[in-house]
N, CA and C atoms as an extended XYZ file, in Angstrom:
297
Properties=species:S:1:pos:R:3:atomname:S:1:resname:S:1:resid:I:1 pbc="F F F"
N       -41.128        9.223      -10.229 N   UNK     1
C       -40.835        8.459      -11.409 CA  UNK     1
C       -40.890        6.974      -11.055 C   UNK     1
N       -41.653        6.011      -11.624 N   UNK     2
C       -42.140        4.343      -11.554 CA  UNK     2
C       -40.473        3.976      -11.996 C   UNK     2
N       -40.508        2.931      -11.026 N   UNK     3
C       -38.980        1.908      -11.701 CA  UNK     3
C       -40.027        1.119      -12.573 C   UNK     3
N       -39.874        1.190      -13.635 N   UNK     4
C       -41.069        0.414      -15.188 CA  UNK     4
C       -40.201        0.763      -16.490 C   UNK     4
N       -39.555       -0.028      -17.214 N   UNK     5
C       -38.877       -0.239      -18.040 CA  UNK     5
C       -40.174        0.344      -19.349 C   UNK     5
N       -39.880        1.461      -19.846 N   UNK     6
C       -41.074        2.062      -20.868 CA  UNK     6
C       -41.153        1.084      -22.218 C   UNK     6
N       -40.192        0.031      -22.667 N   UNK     7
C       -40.439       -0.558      -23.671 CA  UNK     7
C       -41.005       -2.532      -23.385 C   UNK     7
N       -40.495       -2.605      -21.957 N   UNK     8
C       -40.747       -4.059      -22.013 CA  UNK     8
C       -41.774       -4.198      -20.849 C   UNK     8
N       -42.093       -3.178      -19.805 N   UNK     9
C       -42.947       -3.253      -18.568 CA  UNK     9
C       -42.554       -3.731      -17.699 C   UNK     9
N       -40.946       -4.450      -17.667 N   UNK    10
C       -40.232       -4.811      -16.376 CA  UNK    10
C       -40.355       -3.804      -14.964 C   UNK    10
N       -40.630       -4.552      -14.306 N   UNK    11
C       -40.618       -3.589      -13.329 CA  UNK    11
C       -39.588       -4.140      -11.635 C   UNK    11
N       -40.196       -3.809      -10.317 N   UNK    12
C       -39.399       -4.448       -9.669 CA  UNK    12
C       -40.192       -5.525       -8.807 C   UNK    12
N       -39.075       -6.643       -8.651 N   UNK    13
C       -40.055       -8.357       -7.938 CA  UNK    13
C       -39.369       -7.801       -6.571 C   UNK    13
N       -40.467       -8.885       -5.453 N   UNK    14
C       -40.397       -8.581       -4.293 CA  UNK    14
C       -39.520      -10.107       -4.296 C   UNK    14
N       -38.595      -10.425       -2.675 N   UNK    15
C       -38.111      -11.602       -2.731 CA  UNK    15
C       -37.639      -11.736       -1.307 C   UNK    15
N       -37.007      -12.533       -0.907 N   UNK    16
C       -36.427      -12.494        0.537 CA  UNK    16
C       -35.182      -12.002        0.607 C   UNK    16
N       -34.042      -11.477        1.373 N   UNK    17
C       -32.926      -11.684        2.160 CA  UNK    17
C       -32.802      -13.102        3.328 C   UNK    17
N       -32.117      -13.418        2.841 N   UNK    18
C       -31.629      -15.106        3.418 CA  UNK    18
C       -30.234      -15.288        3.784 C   UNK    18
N       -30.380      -15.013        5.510 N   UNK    19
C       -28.908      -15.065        6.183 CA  UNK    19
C       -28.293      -16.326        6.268 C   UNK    19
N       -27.082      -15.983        6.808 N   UNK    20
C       -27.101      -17.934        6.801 CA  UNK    20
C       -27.177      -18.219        7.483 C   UNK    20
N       -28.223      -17.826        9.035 N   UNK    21
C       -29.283      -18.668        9.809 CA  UNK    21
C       -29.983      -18.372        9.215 C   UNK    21
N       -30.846      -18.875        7.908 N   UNK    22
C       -31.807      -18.491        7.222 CA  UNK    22
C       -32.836      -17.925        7.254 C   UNK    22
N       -32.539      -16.856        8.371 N   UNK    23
C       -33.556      -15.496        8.672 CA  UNK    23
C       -34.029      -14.908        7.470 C   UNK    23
N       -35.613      -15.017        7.415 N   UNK    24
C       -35.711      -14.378        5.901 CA  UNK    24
C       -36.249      -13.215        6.150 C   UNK    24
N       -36.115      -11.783        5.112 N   UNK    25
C       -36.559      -10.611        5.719 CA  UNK    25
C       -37.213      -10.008        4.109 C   UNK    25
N       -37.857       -9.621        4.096 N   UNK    26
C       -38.784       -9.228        2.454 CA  UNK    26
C       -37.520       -8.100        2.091 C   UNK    26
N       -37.414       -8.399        0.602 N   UNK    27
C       -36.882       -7.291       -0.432 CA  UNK    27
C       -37.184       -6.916       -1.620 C   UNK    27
N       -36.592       -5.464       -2.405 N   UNK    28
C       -37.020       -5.532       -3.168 CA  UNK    28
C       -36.085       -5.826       -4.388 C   UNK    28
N       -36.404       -6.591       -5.654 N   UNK    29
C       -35.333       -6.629       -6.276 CA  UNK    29
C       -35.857       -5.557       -7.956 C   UNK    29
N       -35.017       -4.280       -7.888 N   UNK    30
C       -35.393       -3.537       -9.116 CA  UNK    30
C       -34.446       -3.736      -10.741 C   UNK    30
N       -35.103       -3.144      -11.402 N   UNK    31
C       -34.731       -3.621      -12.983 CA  UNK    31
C       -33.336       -2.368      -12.972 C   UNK    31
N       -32.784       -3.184      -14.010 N   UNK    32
C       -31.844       -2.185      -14.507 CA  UNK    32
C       -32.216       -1.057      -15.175 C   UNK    32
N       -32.771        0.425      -15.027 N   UNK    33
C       -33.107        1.126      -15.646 CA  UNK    33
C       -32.145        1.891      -15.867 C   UNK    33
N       -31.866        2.876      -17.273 N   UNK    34
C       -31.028        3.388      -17.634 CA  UNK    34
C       -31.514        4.669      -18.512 C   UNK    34
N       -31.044        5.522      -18.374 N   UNK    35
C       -31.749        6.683      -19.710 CA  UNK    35
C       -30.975        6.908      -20.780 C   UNK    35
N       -31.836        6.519      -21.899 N   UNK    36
C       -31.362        6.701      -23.249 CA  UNK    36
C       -31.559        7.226      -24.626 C   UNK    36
N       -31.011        7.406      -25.079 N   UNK    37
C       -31.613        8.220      -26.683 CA  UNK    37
C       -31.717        7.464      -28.027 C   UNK    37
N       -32.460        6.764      -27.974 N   UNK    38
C       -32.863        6.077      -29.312 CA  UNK    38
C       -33.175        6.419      -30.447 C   UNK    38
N       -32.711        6.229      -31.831 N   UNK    39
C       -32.668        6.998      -33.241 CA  UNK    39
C       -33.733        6.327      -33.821 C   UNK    39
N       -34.540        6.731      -34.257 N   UNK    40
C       -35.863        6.035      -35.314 CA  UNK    40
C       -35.044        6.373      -36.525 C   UNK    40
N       -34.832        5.761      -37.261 N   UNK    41
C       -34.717        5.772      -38.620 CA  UNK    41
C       -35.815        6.324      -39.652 C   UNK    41
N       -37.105        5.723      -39.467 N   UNK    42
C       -38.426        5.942      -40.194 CA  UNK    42
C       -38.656        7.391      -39.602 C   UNK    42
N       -38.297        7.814      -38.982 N   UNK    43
C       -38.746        9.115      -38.408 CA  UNK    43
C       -37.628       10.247      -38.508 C   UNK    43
N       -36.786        9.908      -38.600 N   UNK    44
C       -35.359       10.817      -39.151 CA  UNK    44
C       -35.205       11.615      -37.501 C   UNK    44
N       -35.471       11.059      -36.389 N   UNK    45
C       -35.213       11.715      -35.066 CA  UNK    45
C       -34.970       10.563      -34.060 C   UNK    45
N       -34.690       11.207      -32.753 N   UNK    46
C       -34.633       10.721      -31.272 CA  UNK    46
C       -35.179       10.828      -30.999 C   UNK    46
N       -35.254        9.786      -29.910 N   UNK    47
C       -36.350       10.230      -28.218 CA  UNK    47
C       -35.772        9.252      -27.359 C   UNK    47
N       -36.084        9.894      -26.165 N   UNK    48
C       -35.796        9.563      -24.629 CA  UNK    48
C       -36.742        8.729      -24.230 C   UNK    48
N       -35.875        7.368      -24.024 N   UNK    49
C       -36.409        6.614      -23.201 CA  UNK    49
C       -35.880        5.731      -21.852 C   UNK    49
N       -36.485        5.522      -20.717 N   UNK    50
C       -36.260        5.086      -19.553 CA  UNK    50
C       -36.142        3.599      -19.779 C   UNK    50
N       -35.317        3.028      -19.991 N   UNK    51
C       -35.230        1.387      -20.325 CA  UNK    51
C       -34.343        0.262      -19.772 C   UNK    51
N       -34.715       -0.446      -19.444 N   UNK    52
C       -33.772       -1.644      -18.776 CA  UNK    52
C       -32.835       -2.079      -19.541 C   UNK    52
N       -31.669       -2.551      -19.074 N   UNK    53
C       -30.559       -2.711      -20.005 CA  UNK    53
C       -30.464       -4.160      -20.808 C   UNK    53
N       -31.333       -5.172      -20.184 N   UNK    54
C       -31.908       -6.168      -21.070 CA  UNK    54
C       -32.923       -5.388      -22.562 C   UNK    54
N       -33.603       -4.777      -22.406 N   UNK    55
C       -34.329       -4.111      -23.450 CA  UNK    55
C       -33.761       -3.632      -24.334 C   UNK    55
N       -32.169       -2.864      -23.476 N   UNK    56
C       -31.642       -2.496      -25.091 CA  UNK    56
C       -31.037       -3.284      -25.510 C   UNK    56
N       -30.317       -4.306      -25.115 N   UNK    57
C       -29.428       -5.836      -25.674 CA  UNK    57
C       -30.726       -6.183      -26.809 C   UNK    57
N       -31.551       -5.750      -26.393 N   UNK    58
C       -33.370       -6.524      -26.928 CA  UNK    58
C       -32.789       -5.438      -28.720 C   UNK    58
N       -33.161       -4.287      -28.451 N   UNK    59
C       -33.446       -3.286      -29.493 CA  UNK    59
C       -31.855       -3.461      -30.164 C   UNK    59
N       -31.134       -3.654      -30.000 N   UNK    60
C       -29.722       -3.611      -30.511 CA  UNK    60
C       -29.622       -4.994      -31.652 C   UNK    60
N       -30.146       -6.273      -30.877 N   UNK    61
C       -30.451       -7.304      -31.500 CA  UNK    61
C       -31.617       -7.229      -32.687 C   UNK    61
N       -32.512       -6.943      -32.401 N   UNK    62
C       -33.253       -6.508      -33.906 CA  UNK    62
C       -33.104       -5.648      -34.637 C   UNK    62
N       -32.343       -4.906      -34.578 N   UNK    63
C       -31.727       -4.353      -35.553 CA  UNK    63
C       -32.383       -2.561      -35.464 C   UNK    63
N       -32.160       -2.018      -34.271 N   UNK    64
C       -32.788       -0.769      -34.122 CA  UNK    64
C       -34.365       -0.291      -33.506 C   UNK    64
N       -34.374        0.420      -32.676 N   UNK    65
C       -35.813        1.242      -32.412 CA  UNK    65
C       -37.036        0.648      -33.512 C   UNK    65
N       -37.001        0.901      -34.880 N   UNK    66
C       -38.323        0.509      -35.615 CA  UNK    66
C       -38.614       -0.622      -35.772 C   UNK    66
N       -37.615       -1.496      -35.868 N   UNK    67
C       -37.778       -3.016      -35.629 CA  UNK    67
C       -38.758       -3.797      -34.794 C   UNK    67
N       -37.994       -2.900      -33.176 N   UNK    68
C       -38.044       -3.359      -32.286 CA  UNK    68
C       -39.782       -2.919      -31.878 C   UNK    68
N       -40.021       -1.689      -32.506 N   UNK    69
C       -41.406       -1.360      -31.956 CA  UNK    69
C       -42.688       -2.217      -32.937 C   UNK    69
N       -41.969       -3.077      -34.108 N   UNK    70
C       -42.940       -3.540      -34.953 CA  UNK    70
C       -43.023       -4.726      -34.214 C   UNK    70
N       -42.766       -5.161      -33.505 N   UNK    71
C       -43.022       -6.098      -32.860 CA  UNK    71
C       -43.065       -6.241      -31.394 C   UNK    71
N       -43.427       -5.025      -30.955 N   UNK    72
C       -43.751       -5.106      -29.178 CA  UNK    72
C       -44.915       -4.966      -29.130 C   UNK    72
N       -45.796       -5.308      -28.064 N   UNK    73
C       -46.684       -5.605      -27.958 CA  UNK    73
C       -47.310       -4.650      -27.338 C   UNK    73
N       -48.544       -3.744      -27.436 N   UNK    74
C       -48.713       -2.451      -27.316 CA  UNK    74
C       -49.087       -2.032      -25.510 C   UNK    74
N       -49.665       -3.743      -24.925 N   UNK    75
C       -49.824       -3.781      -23.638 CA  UNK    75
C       -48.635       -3.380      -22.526 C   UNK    75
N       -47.354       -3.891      -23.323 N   UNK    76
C       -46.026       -3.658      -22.237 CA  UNK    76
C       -45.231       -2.192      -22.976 C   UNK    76
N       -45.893       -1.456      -23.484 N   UNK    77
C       -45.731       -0.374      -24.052 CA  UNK    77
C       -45.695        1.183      -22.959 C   UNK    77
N       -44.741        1.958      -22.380 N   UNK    78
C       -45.523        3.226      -22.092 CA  UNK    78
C       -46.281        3.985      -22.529 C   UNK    78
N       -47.195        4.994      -22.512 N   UNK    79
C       -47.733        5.896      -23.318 CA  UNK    79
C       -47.325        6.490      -23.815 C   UNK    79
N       -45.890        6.906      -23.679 N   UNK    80
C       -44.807        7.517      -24.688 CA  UNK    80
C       -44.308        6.471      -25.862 C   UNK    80
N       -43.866        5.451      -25.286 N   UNK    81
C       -43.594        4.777      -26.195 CA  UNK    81
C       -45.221        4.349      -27.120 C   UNK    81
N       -45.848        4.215      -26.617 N   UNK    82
C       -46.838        3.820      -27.761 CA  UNK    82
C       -47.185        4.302      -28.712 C   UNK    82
N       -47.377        5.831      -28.587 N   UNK    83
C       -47.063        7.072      -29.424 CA  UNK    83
C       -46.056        7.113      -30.487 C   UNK    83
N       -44.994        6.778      -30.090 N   UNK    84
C       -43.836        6.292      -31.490 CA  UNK    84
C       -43.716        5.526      -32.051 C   UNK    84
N       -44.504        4.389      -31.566 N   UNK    85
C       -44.474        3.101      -32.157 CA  UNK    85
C       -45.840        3.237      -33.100 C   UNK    85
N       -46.978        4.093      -33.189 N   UNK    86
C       -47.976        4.294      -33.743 CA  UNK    86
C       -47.011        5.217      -34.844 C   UNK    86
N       -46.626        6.599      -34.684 N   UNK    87
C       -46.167        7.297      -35.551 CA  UNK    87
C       -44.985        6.566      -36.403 C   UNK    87
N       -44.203        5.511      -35.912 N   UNK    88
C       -43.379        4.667      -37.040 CA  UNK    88
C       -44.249        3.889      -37.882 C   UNK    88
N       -45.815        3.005      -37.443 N   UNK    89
C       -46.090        2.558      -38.297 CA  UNK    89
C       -46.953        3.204      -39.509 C   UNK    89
N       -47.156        4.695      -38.686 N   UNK    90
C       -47.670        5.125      -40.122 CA  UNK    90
C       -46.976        5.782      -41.050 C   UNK    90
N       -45.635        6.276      -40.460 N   UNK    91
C       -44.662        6.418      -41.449 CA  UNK    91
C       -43.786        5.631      -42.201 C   UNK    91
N       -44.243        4.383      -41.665 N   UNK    92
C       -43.342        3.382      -42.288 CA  UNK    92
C       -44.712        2.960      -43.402 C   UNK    92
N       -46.012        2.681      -43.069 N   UNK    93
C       -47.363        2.729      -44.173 CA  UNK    93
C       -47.009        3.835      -45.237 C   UNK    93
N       -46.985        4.748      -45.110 N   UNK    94
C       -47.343        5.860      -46.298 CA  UNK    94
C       -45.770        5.901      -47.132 C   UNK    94
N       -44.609        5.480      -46.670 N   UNK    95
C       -43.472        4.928      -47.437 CA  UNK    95
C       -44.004        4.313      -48.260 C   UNK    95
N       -44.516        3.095      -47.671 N   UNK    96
C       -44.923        1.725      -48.551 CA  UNK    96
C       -45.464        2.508      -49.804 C   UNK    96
N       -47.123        3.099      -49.435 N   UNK    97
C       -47.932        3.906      -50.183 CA  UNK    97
C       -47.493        4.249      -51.319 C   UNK    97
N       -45.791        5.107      -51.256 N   UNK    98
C       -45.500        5.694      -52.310 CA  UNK    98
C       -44.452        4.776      -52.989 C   UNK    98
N       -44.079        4.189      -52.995 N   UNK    99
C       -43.259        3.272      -53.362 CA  UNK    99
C       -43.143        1.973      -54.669 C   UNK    99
């Protein structure tokens, strides 16, 4: 399993350890990943996603999962997530449709 945040593409930066004889030694620094169950509204269900805990401060602030996928950008997307974010906008289209 990738440390890769499935909604924002965070992943993990490389950096030093710095003693204080400033011996530097390579590290790695990884994202906060967390597993969670997110509610689509437009979709009347859940799904599981692997997400950094900045991402959900992210999705909490816009106001939910469909929000949040109308405006992510499909490049920092997983293939799971891209999949729901396609099936919200066409269920959120054919709403419109009938409306």
């Amino acid at each position: 399993m990738s440390r890769v945040c499935e909604l924002t593409g965070k992943g993990p930066m490389t950096g030093n350890n710095v003693s204080h004889a400033k011996n530097r030694t390579r590290r790695r620094f990884l994202p906060n990943l967390n597993d969670v169950t997110l509610q689509s509204e437009a979709l009347g269900r859940s799904f599981k996603f692997r997400i950094s805990a900045a991402a959900l401060r992210t999705v909490d602030h816009r106001g939910g999962l469909d929000k949040f996928m109308a405006k992510a950008k499909d490049t920092e997307l997983s293939d799971n997530a891209l999949k729901v974010k396609k099936a919200i906008a066409k269920s959120s289209a054919t709403a419109e449709a009938l409306s």
